[in-house]
Structure formats: C-alpha cells, structure tokens
N, C-alpha and C positions, 0 to 999 in steps of 0.2 A: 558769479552771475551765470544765466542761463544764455544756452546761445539765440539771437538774433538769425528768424525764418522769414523770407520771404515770401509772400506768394499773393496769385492774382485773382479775385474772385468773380465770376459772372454776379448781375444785379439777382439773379433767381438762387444761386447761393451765398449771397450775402445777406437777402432777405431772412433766409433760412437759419442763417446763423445769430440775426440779430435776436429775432422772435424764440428760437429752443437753446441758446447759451446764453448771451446776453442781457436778457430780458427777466428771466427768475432769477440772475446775480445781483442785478441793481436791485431789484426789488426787496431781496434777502437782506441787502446792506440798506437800506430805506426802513427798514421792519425791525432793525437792528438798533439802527439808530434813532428814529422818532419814533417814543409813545403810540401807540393805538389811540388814545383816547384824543390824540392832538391831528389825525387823521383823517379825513371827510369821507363820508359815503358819498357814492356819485350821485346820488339825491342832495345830500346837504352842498354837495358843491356845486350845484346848477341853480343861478342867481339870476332874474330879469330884474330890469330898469324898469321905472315908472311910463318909460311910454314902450317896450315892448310888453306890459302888462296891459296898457291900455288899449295894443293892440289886439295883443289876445282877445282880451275879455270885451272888445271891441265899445271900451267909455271914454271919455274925454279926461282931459288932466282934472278939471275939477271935479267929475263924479268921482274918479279916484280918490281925490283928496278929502272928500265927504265919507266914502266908505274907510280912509282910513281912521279920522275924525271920530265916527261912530264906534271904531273898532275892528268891524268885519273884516280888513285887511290887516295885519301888524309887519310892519316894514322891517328890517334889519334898518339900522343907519352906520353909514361909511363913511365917515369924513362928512363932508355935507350931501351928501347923497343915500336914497332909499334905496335898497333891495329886497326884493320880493324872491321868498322860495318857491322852486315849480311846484315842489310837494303840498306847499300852500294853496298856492292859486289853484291847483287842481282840485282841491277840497274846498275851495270857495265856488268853482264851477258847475262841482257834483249836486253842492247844497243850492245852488240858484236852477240849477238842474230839476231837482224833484219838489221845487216848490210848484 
C-alpha cells in the first residue's frame, strides 16, 4: 500500500482542487458506468409541477387541466403526479406568443 499524507487545505484550494481533479474523475467513472442514452440533458432534466406551470403561464389549475384535455400541454406522469418539461412550456409560450 501507498503511504498515508496529510495535509491541510485553505477553502480557496480546496475549492480548486475539487472543481480541476475531482470533478472530471467522477464524471469519467459516471460516463463509464451509465449509458449515454440513460443520461438527461439539462433540458430534459428540468421538470415543473402543475402549479409552478400555472404560475408561469399565469392560469388556474382548471385552465391547465383543459389545455391538457385538449392536448396543447402533454404532462409526463409520475406516480400520481404531472410533469411538465421547461422545453415544453416554453414552446407552448412562444406559440401563444405569436398568436
């Protein structure tokens, strides 16, 4: 076995440490290990709830539930629960945008 160093770091080089060694290691071994294709883009991984959509989009739970109804919105479902993609809503925004 290797030998056991100790040493003490300031927060300004341990940050430093984490962010340019640390940080492309784990990733490497994450890349390594899980698929691509089972991986989200930070689009696919940004999910709203029915009511910060409603905030957003600034409608009530039942107009929501009507635009979903008709289509215009298509929810993810989670257990018993809707998710809305941002990539979505934003493209539902654009389109009520240049009507």
């Amino acid at each position: 076995m290797g030998r056991l160093i100790y040493t003490t770091y300031t927060d300004a080089e341990f940050r430093i440490l984490l962010s340019e060694v640390l940080q492309p290691i784990v990733a490497d071994q994450i890349n390594k290990t899980i698929p691509t294709s089972l991986l989200l883009t930070t689009e696919e991984a940004e999910y709203l709830t029915r009511k910060q959509v409603c905030n957003l989009l600034k409608l009530s739970l039942p107009t929501l539930s009507r635009l979903i109804k008709c289509g215009s919105l298509k929810p993810k479902i989670v257990g018993c629960s809707y998710r809305f993609s941002k990539k979505q809503i934003n493209t539902y925004m654009n389109s009520q945008n240049n009507k």
